[in-house]
C-alpha positions as CSV (number, residue, x, y, z in Angstrom):
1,X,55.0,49.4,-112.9
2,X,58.3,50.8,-111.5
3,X,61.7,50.3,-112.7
4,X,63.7,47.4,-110.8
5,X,67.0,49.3,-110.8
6,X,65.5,52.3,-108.7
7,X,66.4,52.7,-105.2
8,X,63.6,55.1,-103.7
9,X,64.3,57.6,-101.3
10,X,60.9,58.6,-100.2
11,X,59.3,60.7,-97.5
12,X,55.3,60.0,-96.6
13,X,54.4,62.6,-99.4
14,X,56.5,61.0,-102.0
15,X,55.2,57.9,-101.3
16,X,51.9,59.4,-101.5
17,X,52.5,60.9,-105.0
18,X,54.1,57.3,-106.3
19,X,50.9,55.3,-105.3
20,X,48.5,58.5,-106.5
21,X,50.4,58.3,-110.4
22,X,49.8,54.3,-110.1
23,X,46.7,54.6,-109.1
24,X,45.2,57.4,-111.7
25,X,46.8,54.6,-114.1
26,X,44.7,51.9,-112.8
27,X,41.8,54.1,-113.0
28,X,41.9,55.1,-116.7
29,X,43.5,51.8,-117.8
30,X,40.3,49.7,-116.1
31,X,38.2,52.4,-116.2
32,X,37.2,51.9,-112.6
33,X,35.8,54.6,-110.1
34,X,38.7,56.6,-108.3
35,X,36.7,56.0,-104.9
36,X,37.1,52.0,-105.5
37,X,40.6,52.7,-106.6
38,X,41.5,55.0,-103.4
39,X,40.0,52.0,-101.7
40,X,41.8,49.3,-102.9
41,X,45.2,51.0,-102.2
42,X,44.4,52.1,-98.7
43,X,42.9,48.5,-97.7
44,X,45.5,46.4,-99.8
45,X,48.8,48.4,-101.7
46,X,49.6,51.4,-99.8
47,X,51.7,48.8,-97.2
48,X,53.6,47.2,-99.9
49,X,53.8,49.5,-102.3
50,X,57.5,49.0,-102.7
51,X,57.3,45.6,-103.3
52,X,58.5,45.2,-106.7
53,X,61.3,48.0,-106.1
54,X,64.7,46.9,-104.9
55,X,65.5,48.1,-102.5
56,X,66.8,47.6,-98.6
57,X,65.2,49.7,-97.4
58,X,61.3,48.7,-95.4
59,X,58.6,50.6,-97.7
60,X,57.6,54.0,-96.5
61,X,55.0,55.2,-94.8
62,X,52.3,57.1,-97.2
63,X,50.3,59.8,-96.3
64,X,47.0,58.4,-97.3
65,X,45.3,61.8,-97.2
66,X,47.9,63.4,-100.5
67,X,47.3,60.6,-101.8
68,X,43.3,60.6,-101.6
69,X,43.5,64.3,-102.6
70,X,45.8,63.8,-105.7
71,X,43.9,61.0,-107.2
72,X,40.3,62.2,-106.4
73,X,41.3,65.2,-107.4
74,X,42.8,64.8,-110.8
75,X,40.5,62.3,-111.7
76,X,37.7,64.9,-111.2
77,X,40.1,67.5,-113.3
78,X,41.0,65.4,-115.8
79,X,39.2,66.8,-118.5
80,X,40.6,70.4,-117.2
81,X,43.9,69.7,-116.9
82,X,44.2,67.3,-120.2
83,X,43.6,70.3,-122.0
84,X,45.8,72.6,-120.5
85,X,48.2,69.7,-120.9
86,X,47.7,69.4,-124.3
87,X,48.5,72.6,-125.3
88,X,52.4,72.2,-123.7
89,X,52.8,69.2,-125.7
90,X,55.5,69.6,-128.2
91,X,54.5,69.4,-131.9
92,X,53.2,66.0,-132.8
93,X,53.1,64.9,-129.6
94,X,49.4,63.9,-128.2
95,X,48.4,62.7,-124.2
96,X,47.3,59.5,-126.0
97,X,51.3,59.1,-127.5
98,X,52.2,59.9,-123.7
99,X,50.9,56.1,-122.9
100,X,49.1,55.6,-119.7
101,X,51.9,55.7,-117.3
102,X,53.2,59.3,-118.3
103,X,49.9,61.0,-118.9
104,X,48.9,59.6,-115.1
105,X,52.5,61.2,-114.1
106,X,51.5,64.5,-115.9
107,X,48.2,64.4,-114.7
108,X,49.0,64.2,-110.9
109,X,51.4,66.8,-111.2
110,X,49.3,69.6,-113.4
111,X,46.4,68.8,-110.4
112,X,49.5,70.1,-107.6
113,X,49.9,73.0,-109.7
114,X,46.5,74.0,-110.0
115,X,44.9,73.2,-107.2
116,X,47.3,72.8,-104.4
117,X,48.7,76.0,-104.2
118,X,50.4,75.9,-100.9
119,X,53.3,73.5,-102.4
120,X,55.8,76.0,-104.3
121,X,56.1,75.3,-107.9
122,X,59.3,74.1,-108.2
123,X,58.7,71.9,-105.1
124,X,55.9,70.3,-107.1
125,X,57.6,69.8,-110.6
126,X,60.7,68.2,-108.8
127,X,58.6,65.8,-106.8
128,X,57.0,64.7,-110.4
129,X,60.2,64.7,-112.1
130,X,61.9,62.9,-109.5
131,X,59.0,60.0,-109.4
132,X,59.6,59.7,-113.3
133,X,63.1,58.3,-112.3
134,X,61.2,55.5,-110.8
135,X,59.0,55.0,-113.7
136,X,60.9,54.8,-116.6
137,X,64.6,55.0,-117.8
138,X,64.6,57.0,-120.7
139,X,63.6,60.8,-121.5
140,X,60.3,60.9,-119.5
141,X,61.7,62.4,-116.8
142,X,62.9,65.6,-119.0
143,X,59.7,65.1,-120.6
144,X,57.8,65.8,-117.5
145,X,59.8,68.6,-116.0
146,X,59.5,70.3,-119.5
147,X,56.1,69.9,-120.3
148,X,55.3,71.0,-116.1
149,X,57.4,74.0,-116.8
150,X,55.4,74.9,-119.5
151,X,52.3,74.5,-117.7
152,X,52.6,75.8,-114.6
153,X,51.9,79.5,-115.6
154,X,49.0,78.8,-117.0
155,X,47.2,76.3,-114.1
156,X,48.9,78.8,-111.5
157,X,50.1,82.1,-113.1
158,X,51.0,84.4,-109.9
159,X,53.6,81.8,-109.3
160,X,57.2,82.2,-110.4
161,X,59.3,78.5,-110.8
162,X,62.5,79.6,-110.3
């Protein structure tokens, strides 16, 4: 699920964030129960999440509790935040033509901006934009930050993102 060519440069949050995008994949792909999901990770991924990754460097440390919070809570949103979502989307463009990977990447980050309002805005896009990077190689990354942009005023619209 990660590209091989990414070097990660992750603190316990980011970490957090990676395995909470892989995991809400997981969870719509298989249609499992984000509880089993959160689960599995904690008892058997979260350790080795890195794995696959090249990289030097020993896999981070993850904080377990972001990551529980992100994917409960998006998967509990998802119906919310798909629809605000949705309406960012350029024209033509549908969550189902994001493919499970991206919409899981969008998903995670709209939930931050709704619902976890004491990470700034900007803070949240970047971390989402950045974890992209290590997703895919192409124009997801600009993909995310634009369609986040666009989004942000409406899940949190006292906020300013610049």
């Amino acid at each position: 699920m990660t590209r091989a060519s990414a070097k990660p440069i992750l603190n316990k949050r980011r970490a957090a964030r990676f395995a909470a995008v892989q995991a809400l994949y997981q969870i719509e792909q298989l249609g499992e129960q984000p509880d089993a999901v959160c689960r599995e990770f904690v008892e058997h991924r979260l350790g080795r999440l890195f794995e696959m990754v090249e990289s030097d460097e020993p896999s981070p440390a993850v904080d377990r509790e972001w990551f529980e919070i992100v994917v409960k809570g998006a998967s509990a949103a998802q119906d919310r935040l798909d629809a605000e979502l949705a309406l960012c989307l350029a024209e033509g463009w549908t969550l189902i033509r994001c493919g499970y990977l991206l919409r899981a990447c969008l998903r995670a980050g709209a939930f931050e901006l709704a619902e976890r309002t004491d990470v700034p805005v900007k803070v949240v896009i970047n971390e989402y934009v950045e974890l992209a990077h290590l997703f895919f190689d192409a124009s997801e990354p600009a993909f995310v930050n634009a369609v986040l942009d666009r989004v942000a005023p409406q899940l949190r619209p006292t906020a300013t993102v610049a």
